[in-house]
N, C-alpha and C positions, 0 to 999 in steps of 0.2 A: 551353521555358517560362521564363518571365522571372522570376524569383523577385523580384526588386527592386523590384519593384513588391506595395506593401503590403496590396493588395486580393486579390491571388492567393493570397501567403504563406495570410492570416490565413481564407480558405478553403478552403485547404489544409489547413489546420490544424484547423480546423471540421468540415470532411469526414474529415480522419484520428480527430479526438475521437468523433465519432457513430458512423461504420464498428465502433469498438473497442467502445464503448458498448452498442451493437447485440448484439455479438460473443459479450460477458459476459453480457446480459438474455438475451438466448435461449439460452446454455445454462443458465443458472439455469430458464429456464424448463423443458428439456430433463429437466432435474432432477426439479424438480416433477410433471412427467406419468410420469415414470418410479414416480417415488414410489407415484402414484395408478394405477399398472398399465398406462398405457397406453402403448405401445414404440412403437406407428407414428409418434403426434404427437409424442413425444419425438425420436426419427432425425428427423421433419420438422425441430424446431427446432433438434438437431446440424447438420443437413448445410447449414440457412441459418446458422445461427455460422459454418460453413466461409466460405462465400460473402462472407459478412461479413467474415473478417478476411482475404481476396483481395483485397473492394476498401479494408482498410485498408491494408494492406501498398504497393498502387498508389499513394497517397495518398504515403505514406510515402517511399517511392521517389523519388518529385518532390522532395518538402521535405529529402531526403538523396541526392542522386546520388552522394556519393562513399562511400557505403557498397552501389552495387547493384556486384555483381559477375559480370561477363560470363564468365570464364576462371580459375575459382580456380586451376586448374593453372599459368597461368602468372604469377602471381604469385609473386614471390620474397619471403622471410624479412620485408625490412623493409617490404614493402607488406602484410603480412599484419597484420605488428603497429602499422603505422600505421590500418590499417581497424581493428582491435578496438582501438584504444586508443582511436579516435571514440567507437566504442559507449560503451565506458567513461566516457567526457567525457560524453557524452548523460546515460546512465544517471544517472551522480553530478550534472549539473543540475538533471535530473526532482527527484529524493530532497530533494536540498537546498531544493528550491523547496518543497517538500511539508511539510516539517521545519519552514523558518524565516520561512515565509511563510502556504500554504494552510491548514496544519490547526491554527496559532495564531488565522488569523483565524477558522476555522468556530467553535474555539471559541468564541473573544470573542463572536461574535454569537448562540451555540445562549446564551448567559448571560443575555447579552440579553434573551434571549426568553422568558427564563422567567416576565416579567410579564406573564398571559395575564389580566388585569382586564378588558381592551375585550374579547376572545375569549366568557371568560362572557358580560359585556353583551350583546352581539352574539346569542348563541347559547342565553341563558340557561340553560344545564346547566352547573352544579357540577362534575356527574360528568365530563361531558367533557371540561373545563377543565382537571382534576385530570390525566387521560391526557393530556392534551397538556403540561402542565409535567414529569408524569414521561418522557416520551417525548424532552423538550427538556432535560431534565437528563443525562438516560443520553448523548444526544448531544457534549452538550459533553466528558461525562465521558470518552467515545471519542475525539471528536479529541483529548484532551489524551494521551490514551495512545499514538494513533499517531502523535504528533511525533517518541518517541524510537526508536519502530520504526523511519521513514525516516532517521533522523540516522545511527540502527544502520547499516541499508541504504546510505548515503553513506558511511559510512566503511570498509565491507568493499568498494565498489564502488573506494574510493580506494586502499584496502591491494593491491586485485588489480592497480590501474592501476601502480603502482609496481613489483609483481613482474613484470608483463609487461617492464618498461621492466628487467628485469633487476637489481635494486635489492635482492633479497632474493626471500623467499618468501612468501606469504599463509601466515597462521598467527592463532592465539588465544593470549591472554594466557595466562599457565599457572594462574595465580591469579585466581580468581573477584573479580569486585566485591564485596568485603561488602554481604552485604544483600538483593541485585538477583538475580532469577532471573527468563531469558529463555522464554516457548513456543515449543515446537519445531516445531507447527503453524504459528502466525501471527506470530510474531517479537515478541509482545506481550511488556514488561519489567517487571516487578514490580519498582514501585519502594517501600519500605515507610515511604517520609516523604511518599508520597502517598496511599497505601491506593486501595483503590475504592470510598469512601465508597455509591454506588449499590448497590453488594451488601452494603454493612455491615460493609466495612473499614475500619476506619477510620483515619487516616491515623500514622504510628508501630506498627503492626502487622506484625511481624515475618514472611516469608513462614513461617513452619515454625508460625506459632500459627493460621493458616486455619484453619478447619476442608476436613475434605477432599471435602467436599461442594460446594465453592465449584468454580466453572469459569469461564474465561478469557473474562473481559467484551468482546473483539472473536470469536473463533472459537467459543467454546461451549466448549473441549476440557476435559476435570477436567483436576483441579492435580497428577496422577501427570506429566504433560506438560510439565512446566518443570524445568527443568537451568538448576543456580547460570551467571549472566552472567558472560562472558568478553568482554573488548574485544578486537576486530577488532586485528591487529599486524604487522605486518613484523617479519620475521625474518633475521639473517643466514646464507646460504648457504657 
């Protein structure tokens, strides 16, 4: 397959994004029927997740041949760790991209949107106007949090890239960030010079004054769930 050509890649790529897409909605869905009792339709939409991330993986495999591996046995030392160092490189692009580009913009424009005046017009309901700017606020207020989750995620992805290259060891800082406590669930960081204004933190709110009722504005999880933030580090060996 001819990668060079920019109609193939960027279907490639389209096809790998939907496959993944696909992969995660049905088992969310899997989820849900489980929930509500029912096991068959739930296995029904496990076993097309399966199916689903087969044909992302295919996908995938085109858009990366040097990471499909015919013979891991015969692979020596330093083609091992040139195929995981790919991944590496991958990985930490995805994050990076995600950090200083995607979820600064969804912000910018969930802000945007907050002026839902034509929305009423439109629709004449107050009330539902009302849910859709709170809906559009919690939004922005999420991507603004999951910037420094991926920047997190790019930089443990970079500390590891480094100890494979034998550089040292993946390690955490010994000393907490003042201030900053991470969830152990969703890597969400409490920063307390942002608060989460949406649940009625308000911003200069100390993580230890919460109250402990409060729970993690991307996963749900209560606040027993966060352990003070350590930055990703290299370590000498």
């Amino acid at each position: 397959m001819d990668l060079a050509k920019p109609h193939t890649r960027a279907n490639l790529e389209a096809a790998f994004g939907g496959e993944s897409m696909a992969n995660r909605k049905y088992l969310f869905f899997a989820a849900v029927a489980k929930q509500l009792g029912n096991s068959e339709l739930a296995a029904l939409f496990r076993d097309t997740a399966n199916q689903e991330t087969e044909h992302a993986f295919a996908h995938f495999r085109l858009l990366h041949p040097e990471l499909v591996i015919d013979n891991p046995a015969g692979l020596n030392a330093e083609q091992k760790q040139r195929i995981l160092a790919r991944c590496l490189e991958l990985a930490i692009e995805g994050e990076t991209y995600e950090y200083t580009t995607m979820y600064p913009e969804f912000a910018a424009r969930a802000r945007s949107d907050q002026d839902l005046e034509a929305v009423a017009e439109f629709e004449g309901q107050a009330a539902e106007a009302s849910e859709h700017a709170a809906m559009f606020r919690r939004a922005a207020s999420n991507f603004g949090f999951l910037t420094p989750i991926e920047q997190h995620h790019a930089q443990r992805y970079g500390v590891a890239l480094e100890a494979l290259h034998g550089n040292g060891r993946a390690a955490e800082a010994a000393e907490p960030v003042p201030g900053r406590w991470i969830c152990k669930v969703c890597s969400m960081i409490y920063d307390p010079a942002v608060g989460d204004p949406e649940s009625g933190i308000a911003p200069g709110t100390p993580f230890e004054a919460i109250p402990d009722t409060w729970t993690c504005p991307i996963c749900g999880t209560r606040k027993a769930n966060f352990i003070p933030y350590r930055e990703p580090e290299l370590q000498a060996v």
